[in-house]
CHARMM-style PDB file with segment names, atoms N, HN, CA, C and O in Angstrom:
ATOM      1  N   UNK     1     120.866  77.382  97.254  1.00  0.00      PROA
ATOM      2  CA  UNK     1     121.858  76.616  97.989  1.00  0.00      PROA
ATOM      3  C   UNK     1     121.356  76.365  99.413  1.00  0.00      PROA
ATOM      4  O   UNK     1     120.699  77.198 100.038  1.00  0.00      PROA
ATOM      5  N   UNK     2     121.724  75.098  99.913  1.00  0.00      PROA
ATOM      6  HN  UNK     2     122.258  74.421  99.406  1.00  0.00      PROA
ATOM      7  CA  UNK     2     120.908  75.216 101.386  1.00  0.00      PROA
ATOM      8  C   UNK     2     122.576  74.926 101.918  1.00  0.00      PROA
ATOM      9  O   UNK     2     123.656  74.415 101.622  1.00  0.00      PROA
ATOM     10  N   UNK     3     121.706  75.804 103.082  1.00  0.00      PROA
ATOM     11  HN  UNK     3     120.829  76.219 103.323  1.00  0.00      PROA
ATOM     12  CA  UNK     3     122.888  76.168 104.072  1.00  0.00      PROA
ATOM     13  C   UNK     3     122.612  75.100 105.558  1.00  0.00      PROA
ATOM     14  O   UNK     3     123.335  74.706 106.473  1.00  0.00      PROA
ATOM     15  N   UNK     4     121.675  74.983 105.315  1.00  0.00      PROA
ATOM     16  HN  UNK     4     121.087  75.303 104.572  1.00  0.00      PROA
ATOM     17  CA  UNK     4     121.249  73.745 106.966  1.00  0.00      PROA
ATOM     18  C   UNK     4     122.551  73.399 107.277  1.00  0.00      PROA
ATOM     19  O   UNK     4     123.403  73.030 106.469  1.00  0.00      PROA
ATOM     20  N   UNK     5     122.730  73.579 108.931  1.00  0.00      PROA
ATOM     21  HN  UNK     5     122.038  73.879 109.587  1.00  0.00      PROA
ATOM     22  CA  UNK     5     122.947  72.910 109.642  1.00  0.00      PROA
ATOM     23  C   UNK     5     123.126  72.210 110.619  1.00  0.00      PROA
ATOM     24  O   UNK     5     123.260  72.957 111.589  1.00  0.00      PROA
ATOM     25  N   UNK     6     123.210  71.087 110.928  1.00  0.00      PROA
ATOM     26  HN  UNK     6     123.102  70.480 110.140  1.00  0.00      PROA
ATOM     27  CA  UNK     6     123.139  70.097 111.973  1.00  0.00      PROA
ATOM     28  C   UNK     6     123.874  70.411 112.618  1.00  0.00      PROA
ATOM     29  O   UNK     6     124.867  70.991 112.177  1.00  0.00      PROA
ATOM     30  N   UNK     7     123.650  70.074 114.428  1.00  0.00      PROA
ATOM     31  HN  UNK     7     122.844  69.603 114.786  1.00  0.00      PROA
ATOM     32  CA  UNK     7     124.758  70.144 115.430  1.00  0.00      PROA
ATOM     33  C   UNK     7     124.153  68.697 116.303  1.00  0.00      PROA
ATOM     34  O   UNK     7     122.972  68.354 116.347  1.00  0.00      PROA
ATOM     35  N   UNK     8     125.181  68.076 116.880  1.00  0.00      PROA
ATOM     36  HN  UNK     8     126.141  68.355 116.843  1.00  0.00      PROA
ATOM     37  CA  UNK     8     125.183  67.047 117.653  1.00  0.00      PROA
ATOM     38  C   UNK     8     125.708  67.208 118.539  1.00  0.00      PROA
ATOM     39  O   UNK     8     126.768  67.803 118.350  1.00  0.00      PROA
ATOM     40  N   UNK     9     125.423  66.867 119.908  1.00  0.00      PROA
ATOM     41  HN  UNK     9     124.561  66.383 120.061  1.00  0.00      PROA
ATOM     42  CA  UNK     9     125.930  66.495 121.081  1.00  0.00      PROA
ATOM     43  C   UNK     9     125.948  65.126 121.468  1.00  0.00      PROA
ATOM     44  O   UNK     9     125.006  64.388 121.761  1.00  0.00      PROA
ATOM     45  N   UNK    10     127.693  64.810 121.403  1.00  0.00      PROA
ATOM     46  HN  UNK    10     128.457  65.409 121.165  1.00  0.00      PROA
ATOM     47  CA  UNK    10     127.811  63.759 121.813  1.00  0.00      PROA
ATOM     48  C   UNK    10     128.653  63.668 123.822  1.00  0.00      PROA
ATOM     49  O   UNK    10     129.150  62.777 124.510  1.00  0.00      PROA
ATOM     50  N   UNK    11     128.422  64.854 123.961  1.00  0.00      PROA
ATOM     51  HN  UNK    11     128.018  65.578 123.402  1.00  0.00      PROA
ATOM     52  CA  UNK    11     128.603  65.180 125.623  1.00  0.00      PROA
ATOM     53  C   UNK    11     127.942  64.814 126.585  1.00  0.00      PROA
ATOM     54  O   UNK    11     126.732  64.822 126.362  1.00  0.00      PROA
ATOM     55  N   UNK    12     128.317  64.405 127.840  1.00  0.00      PROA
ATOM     56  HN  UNK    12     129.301  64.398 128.022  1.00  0.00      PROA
ATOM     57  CA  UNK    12     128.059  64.180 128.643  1.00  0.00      PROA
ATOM     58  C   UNK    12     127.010  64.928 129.754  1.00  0.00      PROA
ATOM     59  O   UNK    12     126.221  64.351 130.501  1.00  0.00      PROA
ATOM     60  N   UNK    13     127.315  66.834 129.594  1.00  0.00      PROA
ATOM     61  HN  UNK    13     127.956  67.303 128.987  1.00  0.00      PROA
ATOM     62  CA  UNK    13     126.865  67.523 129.656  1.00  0.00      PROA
ATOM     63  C   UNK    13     126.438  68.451 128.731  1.00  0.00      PROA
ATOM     64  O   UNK    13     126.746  68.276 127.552  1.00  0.00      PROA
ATOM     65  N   UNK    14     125.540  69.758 129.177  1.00  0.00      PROA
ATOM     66  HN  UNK    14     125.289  69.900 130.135  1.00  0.00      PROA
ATOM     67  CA  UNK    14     124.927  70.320 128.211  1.00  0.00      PROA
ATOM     68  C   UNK    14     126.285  71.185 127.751  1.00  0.00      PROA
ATOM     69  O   UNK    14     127.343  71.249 128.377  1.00  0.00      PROA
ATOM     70  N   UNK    15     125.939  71.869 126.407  1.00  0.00      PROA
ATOM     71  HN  UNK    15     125.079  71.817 125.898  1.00  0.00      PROA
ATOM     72  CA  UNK    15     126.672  72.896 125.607  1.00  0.00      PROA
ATOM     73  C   UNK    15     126.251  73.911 125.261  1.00  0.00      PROA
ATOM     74  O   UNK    15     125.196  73.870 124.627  1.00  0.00      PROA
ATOM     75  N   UNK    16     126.972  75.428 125.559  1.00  0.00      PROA
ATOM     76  HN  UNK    16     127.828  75.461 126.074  1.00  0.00      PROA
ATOM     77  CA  UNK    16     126.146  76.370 125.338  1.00  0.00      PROA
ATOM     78  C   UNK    16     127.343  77.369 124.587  1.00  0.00      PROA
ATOM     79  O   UNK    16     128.406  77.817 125.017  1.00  0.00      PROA
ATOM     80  N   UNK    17     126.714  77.482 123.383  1.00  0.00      PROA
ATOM     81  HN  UNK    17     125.850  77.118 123.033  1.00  0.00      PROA
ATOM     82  CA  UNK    17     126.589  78.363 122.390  1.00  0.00      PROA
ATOM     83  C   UNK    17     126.483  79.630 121.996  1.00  0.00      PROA
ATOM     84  O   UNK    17     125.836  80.066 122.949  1.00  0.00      PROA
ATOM     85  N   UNK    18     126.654  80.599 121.244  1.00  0.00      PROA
ATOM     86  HN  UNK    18     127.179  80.246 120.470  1.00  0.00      PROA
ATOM     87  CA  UNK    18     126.173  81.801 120.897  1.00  0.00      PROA
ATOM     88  C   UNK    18     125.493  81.925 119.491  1.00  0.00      PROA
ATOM     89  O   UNK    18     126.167  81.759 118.474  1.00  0.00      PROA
ATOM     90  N   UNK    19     124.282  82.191 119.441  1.00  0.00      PROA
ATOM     91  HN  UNK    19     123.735  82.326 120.267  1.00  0.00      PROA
ATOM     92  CA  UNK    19     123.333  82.069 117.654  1.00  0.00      PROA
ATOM     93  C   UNK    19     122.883  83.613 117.565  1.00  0.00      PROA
ATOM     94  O   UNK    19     122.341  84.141 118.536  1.00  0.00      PROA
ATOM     95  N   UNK    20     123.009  83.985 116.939  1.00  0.00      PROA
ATOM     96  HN  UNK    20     123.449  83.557 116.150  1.00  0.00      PROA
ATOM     97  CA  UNK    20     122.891  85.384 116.287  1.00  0.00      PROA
ATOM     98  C   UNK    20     122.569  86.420 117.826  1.00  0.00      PROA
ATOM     99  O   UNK    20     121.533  86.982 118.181  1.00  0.00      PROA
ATOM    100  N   UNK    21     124.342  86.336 118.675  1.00  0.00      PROA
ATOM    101  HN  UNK    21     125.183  85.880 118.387  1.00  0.00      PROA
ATOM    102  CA  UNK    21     124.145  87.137 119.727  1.00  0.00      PROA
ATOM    103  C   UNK    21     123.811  86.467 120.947  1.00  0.00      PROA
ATOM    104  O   UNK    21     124.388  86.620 122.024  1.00  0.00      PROA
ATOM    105  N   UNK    22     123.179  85.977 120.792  1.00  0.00      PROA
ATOM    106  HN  UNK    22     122.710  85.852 119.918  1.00  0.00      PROA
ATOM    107  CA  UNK    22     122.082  85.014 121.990  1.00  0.00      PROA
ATOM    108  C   UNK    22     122.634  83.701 122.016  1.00  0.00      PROA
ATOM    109  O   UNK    22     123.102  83.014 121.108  1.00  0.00      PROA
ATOM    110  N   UNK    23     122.407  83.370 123.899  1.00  0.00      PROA
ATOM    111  HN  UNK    23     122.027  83.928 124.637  1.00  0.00      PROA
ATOM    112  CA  UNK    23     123.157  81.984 123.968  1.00  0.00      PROA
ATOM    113  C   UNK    23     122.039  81.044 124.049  1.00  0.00      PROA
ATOM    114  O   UNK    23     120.894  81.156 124.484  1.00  0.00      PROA
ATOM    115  N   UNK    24     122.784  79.947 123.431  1.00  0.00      PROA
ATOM    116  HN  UNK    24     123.714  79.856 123.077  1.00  0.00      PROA
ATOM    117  CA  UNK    24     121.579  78.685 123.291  1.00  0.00      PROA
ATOM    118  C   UNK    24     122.514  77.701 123.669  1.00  0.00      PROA
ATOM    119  O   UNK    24     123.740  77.679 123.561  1.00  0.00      PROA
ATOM    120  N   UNK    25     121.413  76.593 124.301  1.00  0.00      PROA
ATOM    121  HN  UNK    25     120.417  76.611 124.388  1.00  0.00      PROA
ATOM    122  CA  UNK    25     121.978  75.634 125.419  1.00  0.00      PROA
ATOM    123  C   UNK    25     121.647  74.475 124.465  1.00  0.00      PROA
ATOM    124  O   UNK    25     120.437  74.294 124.328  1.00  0.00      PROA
ATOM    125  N   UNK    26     122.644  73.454 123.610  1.00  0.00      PROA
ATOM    126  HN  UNK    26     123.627  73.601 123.721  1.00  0.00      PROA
ATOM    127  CA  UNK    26     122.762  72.134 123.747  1.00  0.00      PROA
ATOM    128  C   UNK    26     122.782  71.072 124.483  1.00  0.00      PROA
ATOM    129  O   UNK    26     123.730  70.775 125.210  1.00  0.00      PROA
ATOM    130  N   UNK    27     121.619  70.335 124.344  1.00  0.00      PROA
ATOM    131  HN  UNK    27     120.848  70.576 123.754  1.00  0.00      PROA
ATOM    132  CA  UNK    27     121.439  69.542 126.140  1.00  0.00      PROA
ATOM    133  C   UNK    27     121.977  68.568 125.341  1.00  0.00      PROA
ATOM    134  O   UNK    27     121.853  68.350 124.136  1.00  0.00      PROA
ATOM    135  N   UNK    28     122.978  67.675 126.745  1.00  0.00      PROA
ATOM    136  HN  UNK    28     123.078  67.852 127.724  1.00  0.00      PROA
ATOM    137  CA  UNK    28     124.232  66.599 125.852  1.00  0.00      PROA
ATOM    138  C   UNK    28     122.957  65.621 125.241  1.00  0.00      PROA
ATOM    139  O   UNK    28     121.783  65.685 125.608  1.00  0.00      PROA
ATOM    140  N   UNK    29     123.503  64.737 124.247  1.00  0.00      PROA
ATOM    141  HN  UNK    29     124.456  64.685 123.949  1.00  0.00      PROA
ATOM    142  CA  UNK    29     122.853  63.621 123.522  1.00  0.00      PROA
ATOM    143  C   UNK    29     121.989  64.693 122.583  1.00  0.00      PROA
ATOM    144  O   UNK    29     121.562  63.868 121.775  1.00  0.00      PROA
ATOM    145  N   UNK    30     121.562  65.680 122.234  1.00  0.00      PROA
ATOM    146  HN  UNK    30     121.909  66.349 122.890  1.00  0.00      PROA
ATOM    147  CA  UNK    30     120.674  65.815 121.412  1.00  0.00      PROA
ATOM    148  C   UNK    30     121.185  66.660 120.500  1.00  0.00      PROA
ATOM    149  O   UNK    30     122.334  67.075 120.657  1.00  0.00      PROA
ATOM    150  N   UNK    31     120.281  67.123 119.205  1.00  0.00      PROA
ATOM    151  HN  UNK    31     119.348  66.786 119.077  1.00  0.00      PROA
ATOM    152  CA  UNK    31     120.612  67.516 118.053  1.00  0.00      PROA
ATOM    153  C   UNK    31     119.692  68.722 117.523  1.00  0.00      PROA
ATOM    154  O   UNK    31     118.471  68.639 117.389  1.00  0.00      PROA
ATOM    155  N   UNK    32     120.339  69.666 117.289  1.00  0.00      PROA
ATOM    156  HN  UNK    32     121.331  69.734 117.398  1.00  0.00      PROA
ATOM    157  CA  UNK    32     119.744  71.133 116.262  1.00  0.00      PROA
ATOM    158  C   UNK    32     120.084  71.009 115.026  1.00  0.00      PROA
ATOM    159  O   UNK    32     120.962  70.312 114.517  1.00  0.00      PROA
ATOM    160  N   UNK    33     119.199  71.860 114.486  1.00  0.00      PROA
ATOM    161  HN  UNK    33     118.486  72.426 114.899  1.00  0.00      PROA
ATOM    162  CA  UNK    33     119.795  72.512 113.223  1.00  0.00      PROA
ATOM    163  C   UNK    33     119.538  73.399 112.524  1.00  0.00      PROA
ATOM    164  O   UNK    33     118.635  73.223 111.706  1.00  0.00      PROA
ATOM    165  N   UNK    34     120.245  74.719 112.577  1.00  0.00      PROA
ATOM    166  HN  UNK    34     120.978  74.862 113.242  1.00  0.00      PROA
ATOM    167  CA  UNK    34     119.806  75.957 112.016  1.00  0.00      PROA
ATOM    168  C   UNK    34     120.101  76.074 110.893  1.00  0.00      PROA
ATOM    169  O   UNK    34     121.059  75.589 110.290  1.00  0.00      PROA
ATOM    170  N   UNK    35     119.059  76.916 110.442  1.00  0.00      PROA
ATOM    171  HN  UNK    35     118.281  77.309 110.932  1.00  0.00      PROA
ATOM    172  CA  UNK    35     118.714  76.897 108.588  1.00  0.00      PROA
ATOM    173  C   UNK    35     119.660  77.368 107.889  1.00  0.00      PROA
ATOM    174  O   UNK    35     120.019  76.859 106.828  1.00  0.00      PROA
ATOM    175  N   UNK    36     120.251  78.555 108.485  1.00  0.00      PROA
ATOM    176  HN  UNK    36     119.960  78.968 109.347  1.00  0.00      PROA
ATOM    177  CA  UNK    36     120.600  79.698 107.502  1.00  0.00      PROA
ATOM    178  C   UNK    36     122.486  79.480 108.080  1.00  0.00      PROA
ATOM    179  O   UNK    36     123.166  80.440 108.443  1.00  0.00      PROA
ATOM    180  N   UNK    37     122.901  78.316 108.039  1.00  0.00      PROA
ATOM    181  HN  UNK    37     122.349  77.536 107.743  1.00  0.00      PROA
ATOM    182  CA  UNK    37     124.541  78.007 108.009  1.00  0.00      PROA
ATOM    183  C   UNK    37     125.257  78.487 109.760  1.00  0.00      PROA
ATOM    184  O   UNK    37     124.637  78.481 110.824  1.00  0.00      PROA
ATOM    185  N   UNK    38     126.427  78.786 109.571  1.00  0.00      PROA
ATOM    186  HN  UNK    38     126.930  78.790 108.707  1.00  0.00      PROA
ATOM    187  CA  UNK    38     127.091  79.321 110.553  1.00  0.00      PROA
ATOM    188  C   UNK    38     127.267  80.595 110.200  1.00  0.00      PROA
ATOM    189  O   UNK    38     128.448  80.442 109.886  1.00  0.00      PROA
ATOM    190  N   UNK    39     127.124  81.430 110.046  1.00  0.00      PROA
ATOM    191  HN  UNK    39     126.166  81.554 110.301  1.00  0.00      PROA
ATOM    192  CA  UNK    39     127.530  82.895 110.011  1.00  0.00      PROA
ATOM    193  C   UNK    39     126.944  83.701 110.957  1.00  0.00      PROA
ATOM    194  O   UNK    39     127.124  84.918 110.991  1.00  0.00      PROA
ATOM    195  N   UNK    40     126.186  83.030 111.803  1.00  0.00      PROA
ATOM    196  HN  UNK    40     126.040  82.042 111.775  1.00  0.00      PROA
ATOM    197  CA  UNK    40     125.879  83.722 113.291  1.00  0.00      PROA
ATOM    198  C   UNK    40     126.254  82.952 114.226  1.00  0.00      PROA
ATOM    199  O   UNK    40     125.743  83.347 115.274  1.00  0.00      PROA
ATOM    200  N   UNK    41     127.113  81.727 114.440  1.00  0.00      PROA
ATOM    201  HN  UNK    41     127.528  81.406 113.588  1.00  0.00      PROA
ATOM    202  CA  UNK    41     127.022  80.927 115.399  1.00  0.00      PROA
ATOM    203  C   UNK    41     128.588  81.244 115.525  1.00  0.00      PROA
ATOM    204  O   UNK    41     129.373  81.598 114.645  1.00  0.00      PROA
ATOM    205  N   UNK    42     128.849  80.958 117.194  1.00  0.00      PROA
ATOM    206  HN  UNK    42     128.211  80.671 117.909  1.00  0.00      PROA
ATOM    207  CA  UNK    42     130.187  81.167 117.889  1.00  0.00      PROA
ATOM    208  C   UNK    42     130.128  79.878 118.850  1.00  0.00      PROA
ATOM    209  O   UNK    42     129.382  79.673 119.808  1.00  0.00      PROA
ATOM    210  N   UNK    43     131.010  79.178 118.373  1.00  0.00      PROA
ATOM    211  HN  UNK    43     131.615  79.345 117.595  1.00  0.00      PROA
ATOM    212  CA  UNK    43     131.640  78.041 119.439  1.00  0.00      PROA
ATOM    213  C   UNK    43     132.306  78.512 120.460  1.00  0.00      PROA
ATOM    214  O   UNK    43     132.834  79.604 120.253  1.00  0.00      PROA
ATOM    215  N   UNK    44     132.480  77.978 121.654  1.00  0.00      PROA
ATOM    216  HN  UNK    44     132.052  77.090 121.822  1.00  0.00      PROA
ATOM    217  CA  UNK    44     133.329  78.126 122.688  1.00  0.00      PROA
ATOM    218  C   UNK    44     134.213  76.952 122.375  1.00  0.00      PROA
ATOM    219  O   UNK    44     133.640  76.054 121.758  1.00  0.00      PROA
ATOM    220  N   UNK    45     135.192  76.801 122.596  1.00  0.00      PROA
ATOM    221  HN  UNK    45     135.658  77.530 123.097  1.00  0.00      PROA
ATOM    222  CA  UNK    45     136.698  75.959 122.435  1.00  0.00      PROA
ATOM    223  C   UNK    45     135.772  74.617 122.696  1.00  0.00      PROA
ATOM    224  O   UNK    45     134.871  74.448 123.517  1.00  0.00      PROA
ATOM    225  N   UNK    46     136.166  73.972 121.981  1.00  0.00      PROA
ATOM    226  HN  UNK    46     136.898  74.109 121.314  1.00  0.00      PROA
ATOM    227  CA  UNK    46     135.899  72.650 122.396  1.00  0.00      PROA
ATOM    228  C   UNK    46     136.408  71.533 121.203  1.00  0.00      PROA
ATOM    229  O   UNK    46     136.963  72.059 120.239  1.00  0.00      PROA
ATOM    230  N   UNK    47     136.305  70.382 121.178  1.00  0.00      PROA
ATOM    231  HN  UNK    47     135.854  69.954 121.961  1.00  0.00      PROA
ATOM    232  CA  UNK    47     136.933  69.196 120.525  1.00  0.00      PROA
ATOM    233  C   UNK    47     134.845  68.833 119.938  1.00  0.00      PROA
ATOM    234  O   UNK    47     133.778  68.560 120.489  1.00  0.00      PROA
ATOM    235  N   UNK    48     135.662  69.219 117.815  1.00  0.00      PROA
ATOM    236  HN  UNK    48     136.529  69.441 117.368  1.00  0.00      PROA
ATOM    237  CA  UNK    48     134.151  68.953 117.397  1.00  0.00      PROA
ATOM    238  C   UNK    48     134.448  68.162 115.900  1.00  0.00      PROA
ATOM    239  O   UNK    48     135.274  68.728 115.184  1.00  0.00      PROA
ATOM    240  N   UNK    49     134.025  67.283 115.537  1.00  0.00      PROA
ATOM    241  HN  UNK    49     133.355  66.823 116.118  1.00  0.00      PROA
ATOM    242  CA  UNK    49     134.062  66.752 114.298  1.00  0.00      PROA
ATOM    243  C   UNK    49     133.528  66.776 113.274  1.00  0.00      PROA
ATOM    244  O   UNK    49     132.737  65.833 113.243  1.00  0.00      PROA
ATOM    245  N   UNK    50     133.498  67.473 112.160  1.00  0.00      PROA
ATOM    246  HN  UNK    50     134.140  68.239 112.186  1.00  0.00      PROA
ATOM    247  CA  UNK    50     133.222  68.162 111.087  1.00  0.00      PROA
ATOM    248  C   UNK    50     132.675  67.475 109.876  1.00  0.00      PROA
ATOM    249  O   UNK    50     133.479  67.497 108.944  1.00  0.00      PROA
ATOM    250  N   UNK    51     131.472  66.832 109.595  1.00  0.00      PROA
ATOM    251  HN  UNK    51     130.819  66.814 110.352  1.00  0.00      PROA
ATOM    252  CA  UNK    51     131.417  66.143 108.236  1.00  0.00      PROA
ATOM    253  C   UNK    51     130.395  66.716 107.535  1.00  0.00      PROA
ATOM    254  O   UNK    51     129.430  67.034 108.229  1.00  0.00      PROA
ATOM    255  N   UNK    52     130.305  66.982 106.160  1.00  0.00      PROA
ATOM    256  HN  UNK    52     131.089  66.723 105.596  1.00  0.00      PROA
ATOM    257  CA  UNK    52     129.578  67.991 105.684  1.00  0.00      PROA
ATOM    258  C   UNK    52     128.822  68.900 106.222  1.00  0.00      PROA
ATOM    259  O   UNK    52     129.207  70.059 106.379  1.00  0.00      PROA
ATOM    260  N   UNK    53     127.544  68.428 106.600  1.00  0.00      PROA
ATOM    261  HN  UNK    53     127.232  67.486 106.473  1.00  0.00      PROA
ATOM    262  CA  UNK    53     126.768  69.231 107.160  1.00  0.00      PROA
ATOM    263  C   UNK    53     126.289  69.220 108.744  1.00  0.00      PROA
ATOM    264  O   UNK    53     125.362  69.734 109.371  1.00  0.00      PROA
ATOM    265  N   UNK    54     127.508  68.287 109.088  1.00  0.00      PROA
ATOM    266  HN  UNK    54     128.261  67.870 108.579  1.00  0.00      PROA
ATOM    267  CA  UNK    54     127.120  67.670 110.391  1.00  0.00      PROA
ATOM    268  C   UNK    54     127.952  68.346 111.393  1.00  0.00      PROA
ATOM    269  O   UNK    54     129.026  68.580 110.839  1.00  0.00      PROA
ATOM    270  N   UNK    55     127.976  68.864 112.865  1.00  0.00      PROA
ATOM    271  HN  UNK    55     127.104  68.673 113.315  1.00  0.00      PROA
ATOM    272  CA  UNK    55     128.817  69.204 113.724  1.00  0.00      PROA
ATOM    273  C   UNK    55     128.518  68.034 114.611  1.00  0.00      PROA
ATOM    274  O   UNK    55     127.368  67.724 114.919  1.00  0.00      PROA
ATOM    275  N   UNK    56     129.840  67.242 115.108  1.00  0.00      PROA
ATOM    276  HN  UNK    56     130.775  67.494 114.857  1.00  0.00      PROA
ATOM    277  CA  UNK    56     129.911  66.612 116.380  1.00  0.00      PROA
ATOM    278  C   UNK    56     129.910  67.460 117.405  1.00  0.00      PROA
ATOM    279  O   UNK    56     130.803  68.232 117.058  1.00  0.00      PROA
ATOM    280  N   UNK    57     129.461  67.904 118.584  1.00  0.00      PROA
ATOM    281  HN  UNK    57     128.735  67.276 118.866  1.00  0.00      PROA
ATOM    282  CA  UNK    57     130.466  68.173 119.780  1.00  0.00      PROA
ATOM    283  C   UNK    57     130.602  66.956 120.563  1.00  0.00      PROA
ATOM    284  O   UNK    57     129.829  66.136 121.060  1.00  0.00      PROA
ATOM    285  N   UNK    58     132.313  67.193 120.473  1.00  0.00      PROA
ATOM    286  HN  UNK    58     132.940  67.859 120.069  1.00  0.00      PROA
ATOM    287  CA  UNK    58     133.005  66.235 121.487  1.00  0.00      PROA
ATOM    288  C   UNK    58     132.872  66.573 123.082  1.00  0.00      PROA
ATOM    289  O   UNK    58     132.281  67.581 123.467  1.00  0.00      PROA
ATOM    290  N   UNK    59     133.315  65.887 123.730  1.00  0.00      PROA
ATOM    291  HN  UNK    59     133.796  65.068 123.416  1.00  0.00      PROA
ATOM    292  CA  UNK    59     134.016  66.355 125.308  1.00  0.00      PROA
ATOM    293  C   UNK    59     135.098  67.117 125.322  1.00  0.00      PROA
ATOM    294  OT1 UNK    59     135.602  67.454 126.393  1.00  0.00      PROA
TER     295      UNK     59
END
């Protein structure tokens, strides 16, 4: 089963994250994607849009 997934920044500014413990910085406009799903990743509150395998972050 693949677990990939995509994150997008559609922000203005950067976005920063937590991935297995450790914070990682989303610089706005660009795109990750970690292999092994969300089960280590922690959002901070924010407005994000959800399509299969895709994360928006909003503003």
């Amino acid at each position: 089963m693949d677990n990939k997934i995509t994150i997008r920044s559609d922000r203005q500014d950067d976005y920063t994250f937590q991935y297995k413990g450790e914070d990682v910085t989303l610089r706005a406009g660009s795109i990750i994607s970690i292999a092994d799903g969300l089960a280590e990743v922690v959002f901070p509150t924010c407005k994000m849009k959800i399509v299969k395998n895709l994360i928006v972050i909003k503003d």
